[in-house]
C-alpha positions as CSV (number, residue, x, y, z in Angstrom):
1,X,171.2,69.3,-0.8
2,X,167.6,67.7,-0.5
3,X,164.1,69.1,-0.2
4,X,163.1,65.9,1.4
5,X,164.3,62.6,2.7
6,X,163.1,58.6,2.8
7,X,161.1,59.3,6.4
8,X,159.8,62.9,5.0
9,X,158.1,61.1,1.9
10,X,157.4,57.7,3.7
11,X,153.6,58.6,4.0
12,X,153.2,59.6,1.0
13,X,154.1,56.6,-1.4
14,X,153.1,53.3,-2.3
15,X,154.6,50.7,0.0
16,X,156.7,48.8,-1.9
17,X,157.9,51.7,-3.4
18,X,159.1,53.2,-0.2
19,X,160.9,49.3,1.1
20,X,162.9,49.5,-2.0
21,X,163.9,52.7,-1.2
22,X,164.6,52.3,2.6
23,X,167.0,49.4,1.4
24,X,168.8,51.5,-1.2
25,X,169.6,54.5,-0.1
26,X,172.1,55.5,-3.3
27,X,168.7,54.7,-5.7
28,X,166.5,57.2,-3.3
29,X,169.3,59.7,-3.6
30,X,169.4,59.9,-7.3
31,X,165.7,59.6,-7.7
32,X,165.4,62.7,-4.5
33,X,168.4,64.7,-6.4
34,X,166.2,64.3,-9.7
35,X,163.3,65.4,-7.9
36,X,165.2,68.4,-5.9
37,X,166.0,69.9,-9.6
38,X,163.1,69.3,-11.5
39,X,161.5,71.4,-8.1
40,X,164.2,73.9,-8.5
41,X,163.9,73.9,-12.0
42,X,160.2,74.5,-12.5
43,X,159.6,76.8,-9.1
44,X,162.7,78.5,-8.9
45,X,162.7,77.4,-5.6
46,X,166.3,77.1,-3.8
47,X,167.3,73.6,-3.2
48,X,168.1,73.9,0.5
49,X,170.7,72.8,2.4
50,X,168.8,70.9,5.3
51,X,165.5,69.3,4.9
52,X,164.2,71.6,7.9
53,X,164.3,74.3,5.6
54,X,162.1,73.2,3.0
55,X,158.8,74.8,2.0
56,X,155.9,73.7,3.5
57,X,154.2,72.8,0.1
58,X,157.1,70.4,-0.8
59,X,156.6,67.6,0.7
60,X,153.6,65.5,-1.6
61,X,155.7,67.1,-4.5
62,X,158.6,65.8,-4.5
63,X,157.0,62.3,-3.0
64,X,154.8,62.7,-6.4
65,X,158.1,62.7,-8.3
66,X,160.0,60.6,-6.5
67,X,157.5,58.0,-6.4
68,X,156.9,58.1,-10.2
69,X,160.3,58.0,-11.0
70,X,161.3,54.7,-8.7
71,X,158.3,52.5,-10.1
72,X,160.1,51.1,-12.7
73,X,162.3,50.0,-10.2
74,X,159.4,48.0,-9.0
75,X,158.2,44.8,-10.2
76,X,154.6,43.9,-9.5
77,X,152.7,46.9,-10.0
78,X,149.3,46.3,-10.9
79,X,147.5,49.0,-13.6
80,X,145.7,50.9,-11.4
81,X,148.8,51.2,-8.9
82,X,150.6,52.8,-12.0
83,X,147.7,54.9,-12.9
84,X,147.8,56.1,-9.1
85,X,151.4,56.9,-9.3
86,X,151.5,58.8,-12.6
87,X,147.8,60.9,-11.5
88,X,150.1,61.8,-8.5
89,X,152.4,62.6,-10.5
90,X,150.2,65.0,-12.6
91,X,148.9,66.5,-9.3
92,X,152.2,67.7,-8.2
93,X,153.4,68.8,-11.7
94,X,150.4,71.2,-11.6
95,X,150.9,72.0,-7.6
96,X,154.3,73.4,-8.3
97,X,152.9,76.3,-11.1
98,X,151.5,77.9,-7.9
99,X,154.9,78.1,-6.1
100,X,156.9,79.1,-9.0
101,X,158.6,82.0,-8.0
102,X,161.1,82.8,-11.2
103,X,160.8,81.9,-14.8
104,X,160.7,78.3,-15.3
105,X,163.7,76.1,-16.8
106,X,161.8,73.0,-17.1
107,X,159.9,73.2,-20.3
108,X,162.4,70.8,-21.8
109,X,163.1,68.6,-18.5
110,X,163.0,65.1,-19.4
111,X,160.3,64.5,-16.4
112,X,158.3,66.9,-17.6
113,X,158.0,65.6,-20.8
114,X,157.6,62.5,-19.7
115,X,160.4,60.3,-21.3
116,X,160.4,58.3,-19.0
117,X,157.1,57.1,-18.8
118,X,156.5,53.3,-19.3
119,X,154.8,51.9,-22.7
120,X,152.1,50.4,-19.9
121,X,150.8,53.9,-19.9
């Protein structure tokens, strides 16, 4: 059940984010599952079945997420790559308050606070 798939987001990421994605399709599922509930859980949005019914809004959203979430699959990254990727991120953290449509689960999501973010930050 995804919001979004590898071509949806494509435009959206760095690169050498998206090659490492393109070749593993079982890491981009994880990292798009993560996204699709952290979306869910913060909007109340349905996770929907097919990508073609996804809201309009979700597409730099959940590339945001996704994105931030593969980089430290990534070697190479330079600082300001990184600081790119996690202002992104940010962005679309803030984007999806204007979409939520029911009471938020995500106060305690480990994305949103930020767990997983790298020492480099």
């Amino acid at each position: 059940m995804p919001f979004v798939d590898a071509d949806i987001i494509e435009p959206f990421i760095h690169s050498a984010i998206n090659k490492k994605l393109q070749a593993d399709s079982d890491l981009f599922d994880i990292y798009e599952n993560q996204a699709a509930c952290f979306i869910r859980d913060t909007t109340g949005e349905d996770i929907p079945t097919d990508t073609d019914d996804r809201p309009d809004w979700v597409d730099s959203v959940a590339a945001a997420i996704i994105e931030w979430l593969a980089m430290t699959s990534i070697s190479g990254l330079s600082e300001n790559e990184t600081k790119r990727i996690k202002d992104r991120y940010d962005r679309a953290v803030k984007e999806m308050s204007k979409y939520r449509t029911a009471p938020t689960t995500a106060k305690n999501s480990f994305i949103k606070t930020g767990s997983y973010e790298q020492e480099e930050w």
